[in-house]
C-alpha positions in Angstrom: -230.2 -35.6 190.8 -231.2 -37.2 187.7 -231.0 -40.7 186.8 -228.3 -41.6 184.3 -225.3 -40.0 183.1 -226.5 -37.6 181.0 -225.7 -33.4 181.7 -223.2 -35.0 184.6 -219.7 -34.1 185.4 -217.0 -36.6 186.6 -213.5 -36.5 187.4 -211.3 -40.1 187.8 -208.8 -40.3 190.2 -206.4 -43.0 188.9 -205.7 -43.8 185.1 -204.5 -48.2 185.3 -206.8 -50.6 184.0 -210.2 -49.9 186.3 -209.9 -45.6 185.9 -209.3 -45.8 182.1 -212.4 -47.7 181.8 -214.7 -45.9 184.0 -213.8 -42.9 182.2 -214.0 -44.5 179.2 -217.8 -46.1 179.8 -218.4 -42.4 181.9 -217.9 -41.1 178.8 -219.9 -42.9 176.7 -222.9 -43.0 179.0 -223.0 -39.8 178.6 -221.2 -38.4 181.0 -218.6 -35.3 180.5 -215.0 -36.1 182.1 -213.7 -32.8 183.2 -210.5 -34.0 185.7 -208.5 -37.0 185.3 -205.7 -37.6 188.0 -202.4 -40.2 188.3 -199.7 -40.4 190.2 -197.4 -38.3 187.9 -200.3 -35.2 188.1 -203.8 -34.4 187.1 -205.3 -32.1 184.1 -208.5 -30.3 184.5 -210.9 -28.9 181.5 -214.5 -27.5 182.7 -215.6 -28.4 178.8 -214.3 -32.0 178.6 -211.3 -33.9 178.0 -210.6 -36.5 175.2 -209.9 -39.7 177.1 -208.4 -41.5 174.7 -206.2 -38.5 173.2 -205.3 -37.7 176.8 -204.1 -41.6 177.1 -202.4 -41.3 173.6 -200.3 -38.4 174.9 -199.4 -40.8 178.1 -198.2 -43.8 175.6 -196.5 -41.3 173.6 -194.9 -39.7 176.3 -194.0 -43.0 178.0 -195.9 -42.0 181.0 
């Protein structure tokens, strides 16, 4: 495995204060965020999810 984030895949179980932010800094490291996961259910892409369009649907939604 190659140091850094760069070409990795991560998912984030949990979307509160510390998952947003790891996803959020995953992300911009370099990182692609494929899975994200919280108690009301999870959503998958193999290209990449939007972190903060997939936490604008949450607030919107009143999740």
């Amino acid at each position: 495995m190659n140091v850094g984030m760069d070409d990795k895949t991560v998912v984030v179980q949990g979307l509160g204060n510390v998952g947003y932010h790891a996803a959020k800094f995953f992300h911009e490291g370099g990182a692609k965020v494929i899975g994200l996961a919280e108690f009301e259910g999870a959503i998958y892409n193999p290209k990449g999810l939007d972190v903060e369009a997939v936490m604008a649907h949450r607030k919107q939604r009143k999740l």
